[in-house]
Structure formats: structure tokens, C-alpha cells
C-alpha positions in Angstrom: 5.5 -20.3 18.5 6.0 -23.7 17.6 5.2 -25.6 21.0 2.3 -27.9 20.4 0.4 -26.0 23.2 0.8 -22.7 21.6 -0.8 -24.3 17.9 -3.6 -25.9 19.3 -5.1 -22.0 20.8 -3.1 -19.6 18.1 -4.5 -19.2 14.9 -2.3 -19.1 11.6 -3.4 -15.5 10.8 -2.5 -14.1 14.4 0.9 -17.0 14.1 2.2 -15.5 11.0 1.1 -11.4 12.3 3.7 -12.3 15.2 6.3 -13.7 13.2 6.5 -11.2 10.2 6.7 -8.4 13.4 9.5 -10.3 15.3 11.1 -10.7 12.1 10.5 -7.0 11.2 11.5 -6.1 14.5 15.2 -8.3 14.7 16.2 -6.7 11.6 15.4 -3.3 12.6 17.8 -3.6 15.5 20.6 -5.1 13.8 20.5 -2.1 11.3 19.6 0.2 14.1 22.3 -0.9 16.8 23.6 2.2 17.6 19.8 4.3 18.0 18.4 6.3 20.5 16.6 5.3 23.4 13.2 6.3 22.6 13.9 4.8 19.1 14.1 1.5 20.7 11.4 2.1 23.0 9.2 3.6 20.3 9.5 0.0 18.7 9.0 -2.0 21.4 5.8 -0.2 22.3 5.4 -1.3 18.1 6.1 -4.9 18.9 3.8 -4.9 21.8 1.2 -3.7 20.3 1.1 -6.1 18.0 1.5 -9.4 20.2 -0.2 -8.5 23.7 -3.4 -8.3 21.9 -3.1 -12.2 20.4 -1.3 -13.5 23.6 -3.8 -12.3 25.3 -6.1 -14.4 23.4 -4.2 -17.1 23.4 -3.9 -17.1 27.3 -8.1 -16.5 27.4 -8.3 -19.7 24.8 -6.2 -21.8 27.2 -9.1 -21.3 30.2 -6.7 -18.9 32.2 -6.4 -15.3 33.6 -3.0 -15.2 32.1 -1.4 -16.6 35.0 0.0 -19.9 34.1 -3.2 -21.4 32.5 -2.9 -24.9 30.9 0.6 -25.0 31.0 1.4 -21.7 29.5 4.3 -19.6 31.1 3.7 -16.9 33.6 4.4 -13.7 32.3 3.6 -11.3 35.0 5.9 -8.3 35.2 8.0 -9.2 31.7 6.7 -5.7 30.1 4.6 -8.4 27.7 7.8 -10.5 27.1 10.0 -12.9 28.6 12.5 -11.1 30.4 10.9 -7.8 29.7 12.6 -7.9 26.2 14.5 -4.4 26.8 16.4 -3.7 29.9 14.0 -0.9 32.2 11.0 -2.0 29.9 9.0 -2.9 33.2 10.1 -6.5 33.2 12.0 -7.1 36.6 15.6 -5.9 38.0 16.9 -3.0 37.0 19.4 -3.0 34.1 23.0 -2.8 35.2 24.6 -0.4 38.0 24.1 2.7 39.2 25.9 5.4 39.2 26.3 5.1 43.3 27.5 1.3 42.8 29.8 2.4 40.3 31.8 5.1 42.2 
């Protein structure tokens, strides 16, 4: 949130809405470490709803389909974050073996 390219299309209202929720959301997990899975999905869905809607409009600010426009990082297939935030939230290779790799 604080690249130069990101504070020229972001506006402080939407910065600080992503922040306070990331913030929210990291201290939720470290007192929540040992939750269930739709817990954890249950606030990622949370988190997403919060910041697809103003990366979205930050994407359509920088002239783009959300693809790489001016510079900004292609996100297709993260599950709305880099990395896909959660392992199995949509956002690439699947997360650690299977139980056929495994035997």
C-alpha cells in the first residue's frame, strides 16, 4: 500500500478500510491459530470482501482490465491475493501432498 503507483489511484478512505481489515484480520489469526477450516475461510471470504471491491477500482483507475495495467501486478488466479493468501483458496498449486504421494 505504500508503492507510489498504488497512492496516486487509491484513495485515503479506501487505503485506511484495507489496512484497519488486514490489521483486523492478522490479529484474528494469531489468536485464532488453531481454528477450523471454515473459520478461516469464513474470514477470508471477510477480507475479500472488503479489498476486491477497491482493488478493483484501483486496477480500473490505472487504465486496465486488471491484467497488468500501468505497472500494477497481475493477479489472475491468486483467489484476490498474492499467492491466493490461504492454501486451496483458488490461488494456484494445490497445498501440500496427497494422501496417494504420501503412502
Amino acid at each position: 500500500m505504500d508503492e507510489e503507483k498504488i497512492k496516486t489511484v487509491i484513495d485515503a478512505s479506501d487505503k485506511e478500510k484495507i489496512e484497519t481489515a488486514i490489521k483486523e484480520t492478522l490479529d484474528w489469526l494469531d489468536h485464532n491459530q488453531l481454528g477450523e477450516k471454515a473459520e478461516f475461510e469464513s474470514k477470508l471470504k471477510h477480507l475479500e470482501g472488503i479489498c476486491n471491491p477497491i482493488m478493483m477500482k484501483v486496477y480500473q483507475a490505472a487504465g486496465g482490465d486488471g491484467a497488468g495495467a500501468a505497472g500494477m501486478p497481475d493477479m489472475g488466479g491468486a483467489g484476490g491475493f498474492p499467492g491466493g493468501f490461504f492454501p486451496g483458496s483458488g490461488g494456484g498449486a494445490p497445498a501440500g501432498p496427497t494422501v496417494e504421494e504420501v503412502d
